[in-house]
C-alpha positions as CSV (number, residue, x, y, z in Angstrom):
1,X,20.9,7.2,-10.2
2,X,22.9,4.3,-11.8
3,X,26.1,4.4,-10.6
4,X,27.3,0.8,-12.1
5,X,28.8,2.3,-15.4
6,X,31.6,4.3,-12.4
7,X,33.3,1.0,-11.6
8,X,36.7,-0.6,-13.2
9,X,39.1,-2.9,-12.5
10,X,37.7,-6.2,-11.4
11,X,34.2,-4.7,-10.7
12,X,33.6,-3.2,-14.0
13,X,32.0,-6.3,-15.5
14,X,30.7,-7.9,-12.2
15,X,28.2,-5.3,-11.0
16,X,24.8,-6.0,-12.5
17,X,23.6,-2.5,-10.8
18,X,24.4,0.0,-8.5
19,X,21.2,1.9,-7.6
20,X,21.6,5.4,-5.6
21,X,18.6,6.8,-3.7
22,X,18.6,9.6,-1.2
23,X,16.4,10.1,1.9
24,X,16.0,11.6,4.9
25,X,16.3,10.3,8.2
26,X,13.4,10.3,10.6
27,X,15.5,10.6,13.7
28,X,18.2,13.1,12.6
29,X,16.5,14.7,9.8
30,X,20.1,13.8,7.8
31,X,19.7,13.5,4.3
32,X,21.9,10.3,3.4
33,X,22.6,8.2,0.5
34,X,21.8,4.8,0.0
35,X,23.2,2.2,-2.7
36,X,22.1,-0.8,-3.3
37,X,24.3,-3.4,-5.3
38,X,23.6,-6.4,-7.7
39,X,26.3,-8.1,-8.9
40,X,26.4,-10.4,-12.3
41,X,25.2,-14.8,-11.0
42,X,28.3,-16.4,-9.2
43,X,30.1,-13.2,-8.4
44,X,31.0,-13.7,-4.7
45,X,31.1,-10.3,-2.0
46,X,34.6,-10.8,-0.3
47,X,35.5,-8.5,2.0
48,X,38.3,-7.4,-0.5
49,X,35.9,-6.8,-3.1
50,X,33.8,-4.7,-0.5
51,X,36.5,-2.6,0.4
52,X,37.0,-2.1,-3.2
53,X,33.2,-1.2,-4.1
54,X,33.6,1.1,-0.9
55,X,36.7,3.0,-2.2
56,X,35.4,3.3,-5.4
57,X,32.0,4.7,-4.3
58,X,33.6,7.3,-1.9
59,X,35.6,8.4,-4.5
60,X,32.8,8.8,-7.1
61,X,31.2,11.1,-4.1
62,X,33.9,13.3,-3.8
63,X,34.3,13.8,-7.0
64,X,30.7,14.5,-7.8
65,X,30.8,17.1,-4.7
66,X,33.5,19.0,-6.4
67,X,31.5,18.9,-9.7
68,X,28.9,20.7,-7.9
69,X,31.2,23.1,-6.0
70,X,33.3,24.2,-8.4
71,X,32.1,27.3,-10.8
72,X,29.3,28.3,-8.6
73,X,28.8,31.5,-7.9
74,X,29.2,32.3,-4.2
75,X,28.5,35.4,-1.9
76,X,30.1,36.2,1.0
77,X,28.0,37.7,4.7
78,X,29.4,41.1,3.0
79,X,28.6,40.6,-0.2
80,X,32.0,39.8,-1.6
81,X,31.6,37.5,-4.5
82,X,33.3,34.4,-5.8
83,X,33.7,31.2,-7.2
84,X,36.1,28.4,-6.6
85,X,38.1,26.8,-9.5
């Protein structure tokens, strides 16, 4: 997944790519995310700028979790049934 077009502000036009990959952990059997990030020639990591990429990605998690959440069907243990909104 290419998650570059999701930035703004100062990273908008400074990160070439943003390349999302999941995979499963050998010792924990975890399935995780990993993102690896380009940015544009001459466009410097501070730890600002990291922080930033960092918020940004966390909130483009949550909010892609909720997508997924919400308007699924769910059923309860005793077979109540609902979805969240």
């Amino acid at each position: 997944m290419h998650m570059e077009q999701f930035f703004d502000d100062v990273l908008k036009d400074n990160i070439q790519s943003a390349v999302m990959r999941c995979k499963q952990e050998k010792e924990t059997g975890y399935s995780v995310a990993e993102v690896i990030i380009t940015g544009v020639p001459g466009f410097r990591f501070s730890r600002k700028r990291i922080g930033m990429i960092d918020e940004q990605l966390v909130a483009q998690m949550a909010d892609g979790w909720g997508e997924g959440f919400f308007h699924k069907l769910f059923t309860a243990p005793d077979g109540t049934r609902f979805y969240v909104e």
